[in-house]
C-alpha positions in Angstrom: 9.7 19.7 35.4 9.3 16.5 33.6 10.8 13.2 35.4 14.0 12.2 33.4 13.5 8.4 34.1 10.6 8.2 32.7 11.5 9.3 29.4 14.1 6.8 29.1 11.2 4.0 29.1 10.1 2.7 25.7 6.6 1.1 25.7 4.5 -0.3 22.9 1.1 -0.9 23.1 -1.0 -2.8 19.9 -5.0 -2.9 20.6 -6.2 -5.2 17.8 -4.1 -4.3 15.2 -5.5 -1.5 14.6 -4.7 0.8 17.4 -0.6 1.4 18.2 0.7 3.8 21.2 4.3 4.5 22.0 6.3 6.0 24.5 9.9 6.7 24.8 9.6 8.1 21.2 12.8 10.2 20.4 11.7 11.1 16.6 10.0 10.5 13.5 12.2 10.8 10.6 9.3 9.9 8.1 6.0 8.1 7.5 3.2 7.4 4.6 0.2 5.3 4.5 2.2 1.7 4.5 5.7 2.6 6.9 6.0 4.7 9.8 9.7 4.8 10.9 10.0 6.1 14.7 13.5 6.8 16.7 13.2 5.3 20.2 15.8 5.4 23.3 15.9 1.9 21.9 16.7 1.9 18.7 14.7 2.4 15.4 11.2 1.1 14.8 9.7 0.4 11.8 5.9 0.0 11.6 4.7 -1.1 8.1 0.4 -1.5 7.7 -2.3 -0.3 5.7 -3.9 3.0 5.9 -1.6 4.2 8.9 -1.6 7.8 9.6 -0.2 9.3 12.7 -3.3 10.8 15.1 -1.3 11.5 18.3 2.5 13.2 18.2 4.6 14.2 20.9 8.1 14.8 20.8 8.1 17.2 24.1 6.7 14.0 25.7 7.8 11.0 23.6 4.7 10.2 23.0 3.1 8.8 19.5 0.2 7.1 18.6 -0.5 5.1 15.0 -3.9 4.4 13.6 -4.3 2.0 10.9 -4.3 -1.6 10.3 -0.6 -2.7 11.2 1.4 -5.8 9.6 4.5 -5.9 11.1 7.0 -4.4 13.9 10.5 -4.4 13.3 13.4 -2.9 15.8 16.7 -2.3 14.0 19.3 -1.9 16.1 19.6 -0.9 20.0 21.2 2.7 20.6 23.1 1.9 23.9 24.5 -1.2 22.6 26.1 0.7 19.3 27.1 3.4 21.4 29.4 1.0 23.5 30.8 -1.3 21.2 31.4 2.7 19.0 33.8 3.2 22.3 35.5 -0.4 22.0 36.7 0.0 18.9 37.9 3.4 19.0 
């Protein structure tokens, strides 16, 4: 039986630009060579590089890892915050 709590954690780990691993990974809804675009318990993630290519994927676990050389991270929105102000304004 996997432990609930930690799936809800996020982490992001970036070893010399070249080496990216994730946790708390929810999806992958699509990737190429320049973007990978990752769901997290946090919100999107965008990771845009060169040569990236996905050599580690776990959905069971959350768990993703990116080889490549990577140029930018960029979040794009929080989850849990949507969801609350979604109830606020019903």
């Amino acid at each position: 039986m996997q432990d609930t709590t930690a799936n809800n954690t996020h982490t992001l780990t970036l070893d010399n630009r070249e080496s990216l691993t994730l946790t708390g990974v929810t999806d992958v809804p699509g990737f190429d060579e320049e973007t990978v675009s990752v769901r997290t318990h946090l919100g999107s993630l965008i990771i845009k590089g060169e040569d990236l290519h996905i050599s580690r994927l776990s959905l069971d676990t959350g768990q993703v890892s990116v080889e490549g050389k990577v140029n930018s991270l960029q979040y794009l929105g929080d989850t849990r915050q949507k969801g609350i102000v979604s109830r606020i304004f019903r």
